[in-house]
C-alpha positions as CSV (number, residue, x, y, z in Angstrom):
1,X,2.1,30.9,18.9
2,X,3.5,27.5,18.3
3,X,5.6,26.4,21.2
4,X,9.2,25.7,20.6
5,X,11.4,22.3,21.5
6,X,14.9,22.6,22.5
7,X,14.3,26.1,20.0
8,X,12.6,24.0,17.4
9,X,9.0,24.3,16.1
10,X,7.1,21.8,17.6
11,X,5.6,21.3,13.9
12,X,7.3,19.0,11.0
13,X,7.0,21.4,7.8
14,X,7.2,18.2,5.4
15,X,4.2,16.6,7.3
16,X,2.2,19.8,7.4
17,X,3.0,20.5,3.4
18,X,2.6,16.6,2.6
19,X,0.1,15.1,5.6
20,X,0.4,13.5,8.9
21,X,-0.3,9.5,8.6
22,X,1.7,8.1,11.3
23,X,0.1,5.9,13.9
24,X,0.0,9.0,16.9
25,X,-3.0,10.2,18.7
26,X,-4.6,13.5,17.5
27,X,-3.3,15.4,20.0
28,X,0.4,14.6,18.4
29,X,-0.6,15.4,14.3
30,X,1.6,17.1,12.5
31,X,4.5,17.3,15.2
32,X,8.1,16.6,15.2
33,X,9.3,13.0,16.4
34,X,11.3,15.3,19.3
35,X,8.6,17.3,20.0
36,X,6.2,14.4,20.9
37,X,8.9,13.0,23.0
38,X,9.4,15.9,24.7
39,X,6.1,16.1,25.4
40,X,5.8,12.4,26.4
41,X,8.9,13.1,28.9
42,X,6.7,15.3,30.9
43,X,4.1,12.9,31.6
44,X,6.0,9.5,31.7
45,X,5.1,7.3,34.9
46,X,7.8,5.9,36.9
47,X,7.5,2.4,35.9
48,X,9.9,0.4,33.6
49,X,9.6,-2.9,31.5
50,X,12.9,-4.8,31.1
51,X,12.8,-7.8,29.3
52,X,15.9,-10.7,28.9
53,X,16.8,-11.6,25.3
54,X,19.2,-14.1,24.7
55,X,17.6,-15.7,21.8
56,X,16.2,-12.6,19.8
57,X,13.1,-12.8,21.2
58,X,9.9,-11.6,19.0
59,X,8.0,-10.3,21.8
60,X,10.4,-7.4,22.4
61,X,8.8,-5.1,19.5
62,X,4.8,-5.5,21.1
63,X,6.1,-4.9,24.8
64,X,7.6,-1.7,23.3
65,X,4.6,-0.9,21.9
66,X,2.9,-1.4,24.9
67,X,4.8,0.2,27.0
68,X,4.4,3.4,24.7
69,X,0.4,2.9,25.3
70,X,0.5,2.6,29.3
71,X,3.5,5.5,29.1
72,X,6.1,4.0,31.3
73,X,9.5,5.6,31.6
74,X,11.8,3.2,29.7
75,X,11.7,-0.2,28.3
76,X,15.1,-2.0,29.1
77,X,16.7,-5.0,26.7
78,X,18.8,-6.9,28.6
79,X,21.2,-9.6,26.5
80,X,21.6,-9.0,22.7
81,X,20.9,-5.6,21.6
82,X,19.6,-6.5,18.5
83,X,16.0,-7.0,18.2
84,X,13.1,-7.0,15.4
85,X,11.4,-3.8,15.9
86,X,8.8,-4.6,13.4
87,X,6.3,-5.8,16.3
88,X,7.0,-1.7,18.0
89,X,5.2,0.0,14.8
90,X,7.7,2.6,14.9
91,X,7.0,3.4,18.6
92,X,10.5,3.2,19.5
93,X,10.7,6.6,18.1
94,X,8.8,7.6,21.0
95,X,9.8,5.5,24.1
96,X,12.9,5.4,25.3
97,X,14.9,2.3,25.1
98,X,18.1,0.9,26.7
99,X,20.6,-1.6,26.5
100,X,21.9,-3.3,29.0
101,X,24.7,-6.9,28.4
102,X,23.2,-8.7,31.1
103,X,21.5,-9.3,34.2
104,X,23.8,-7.4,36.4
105,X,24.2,-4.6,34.5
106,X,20.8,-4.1,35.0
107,X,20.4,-4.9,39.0
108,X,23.3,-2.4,39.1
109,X,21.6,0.3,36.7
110,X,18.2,-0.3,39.3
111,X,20.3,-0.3,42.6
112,X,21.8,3.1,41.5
113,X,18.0,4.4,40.5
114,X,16.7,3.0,43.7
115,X,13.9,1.0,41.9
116,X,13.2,-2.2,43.1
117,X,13.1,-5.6,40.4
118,X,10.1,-7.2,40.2
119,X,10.4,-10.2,38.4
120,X,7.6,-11.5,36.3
121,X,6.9,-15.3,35.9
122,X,4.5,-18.1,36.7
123,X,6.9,-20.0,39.1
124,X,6.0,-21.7,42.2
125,X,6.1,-19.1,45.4
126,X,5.3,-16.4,43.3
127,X,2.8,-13.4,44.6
128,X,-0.1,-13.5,42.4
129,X,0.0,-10.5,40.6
130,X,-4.1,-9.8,40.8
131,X,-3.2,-9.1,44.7
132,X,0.1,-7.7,45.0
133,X,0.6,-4.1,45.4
134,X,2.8,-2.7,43.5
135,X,5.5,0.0,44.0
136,X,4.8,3.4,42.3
137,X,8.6,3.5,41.1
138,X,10.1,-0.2,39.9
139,X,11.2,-2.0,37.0
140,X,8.7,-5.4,35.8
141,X,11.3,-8.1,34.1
142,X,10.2,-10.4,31.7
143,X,12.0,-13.2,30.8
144,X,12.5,-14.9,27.0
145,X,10.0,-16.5,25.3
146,X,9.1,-20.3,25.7
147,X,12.5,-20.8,28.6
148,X,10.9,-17.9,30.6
149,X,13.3,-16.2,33.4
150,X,17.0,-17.0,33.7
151,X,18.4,-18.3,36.7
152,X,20.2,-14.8,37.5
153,X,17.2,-13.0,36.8
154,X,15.0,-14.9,39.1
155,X,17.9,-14.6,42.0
156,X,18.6,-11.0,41.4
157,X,14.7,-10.1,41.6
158,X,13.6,-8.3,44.8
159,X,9.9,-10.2,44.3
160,X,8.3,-13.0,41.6
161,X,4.8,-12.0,40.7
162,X,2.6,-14.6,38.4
163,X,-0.3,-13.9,36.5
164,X,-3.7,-16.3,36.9
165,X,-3.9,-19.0,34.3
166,X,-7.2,-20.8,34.2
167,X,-6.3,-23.2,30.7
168,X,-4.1,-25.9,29.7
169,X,-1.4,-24.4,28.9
170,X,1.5,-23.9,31.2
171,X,2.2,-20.2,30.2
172,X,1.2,-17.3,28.2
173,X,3.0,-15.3,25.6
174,X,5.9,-13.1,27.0
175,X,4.5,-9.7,25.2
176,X,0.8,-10.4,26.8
177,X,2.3,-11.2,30.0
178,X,4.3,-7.6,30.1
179,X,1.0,-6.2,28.7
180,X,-1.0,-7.4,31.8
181,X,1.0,-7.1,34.3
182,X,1.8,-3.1,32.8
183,X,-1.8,-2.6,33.1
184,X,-2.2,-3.6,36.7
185,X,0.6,-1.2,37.8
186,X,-1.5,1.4,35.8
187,X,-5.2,0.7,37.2
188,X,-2.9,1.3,41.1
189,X,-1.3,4.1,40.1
190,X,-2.5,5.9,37.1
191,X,-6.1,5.6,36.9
């Protein structure tokens, strides 16, 4: 018996008559965009991504992406609301995604969650992420592309974590860095 969604089969008839060739995972073929997100919602961890975006920043589409892959609760925007959303491959549809007009509105959305800000940048001071432990429940800010943090973000965050940079260059891409540092909450908590 197929199992029912807010009293909705959990199977899309057009993609059953026509075929399933969206980017999901086998165990998600065939099924309704609500019905995978239902099912997602069940398993989410208790990690968010929030990342700043004043100038329209690119990046914003892969750390949605990525933050599908690794399964964390939310992805926050925090600045303009619009961004390209070409980078998510449609995973947007699946991961839950939320605005927020600046910096404070997000410190107040996390003080009323309880989740502590951990900021995410290669400044000096900064707790090497490779070592730090992480809290189970927290939200990992990323800052724009090429300027990295803003001022407010950096003084509103409860900690500044930096990720190990061997090269020349003085800093890596914003989506990669929210892609690493997602992947070391995951391999303390999740694996």
């Amino acid at each position: 018996m197929e199992r029912a969604v807010a009293g909705r089969p959990r199977f899309d008839p057009e993609l059953l008559e026509h075929g399933d060739r969206r980017n999901v995972v086998d165990r998600y073929r065939y099924w309704t965009v609500e019905a995978i997100v239902a099912d997602l919602d069940t398993r989410r961890h208790p990690f968010h991504v929030a990342i700043e975006n004043w100038r329209h920043d690119l990046n914003i589409g892969t750390v949605v992406r990525t933050a599908n892959a690794f399964l964390a609760e939310a992805v926050h925007v925090v600045g303009k609301k619009r961004w390209n959303r070409r980078g998510a491959m449609v995973t947007d549809r699946y991961q839950h995604v939320r605005h927020h007009p600046d910096v404070a509105g997000l410190v107040a959305w996390a003080g009323e969650n309880g989740l502590p800000l951990l900021a995410v940048d290669n400044l000096a001071g900064a707790e090497p992420l490779e070592t730090a432990e992480l809290p189970r429940a927290c939200v990992l800010l990323f800052g724009q592309e090429g300027t990295g943090l803003s001022d407010e973000a950096r003084d509103a965050a409860d900690g500044v974590l930096s990720i190990a940079q061997f090269g020349s260059t003085r800093s890596i891409n914003a989506g990669v860095a929210a892609g690493i540092a997602m992947h070391a909450w995951i391999r303390q908590h999740a694996v």
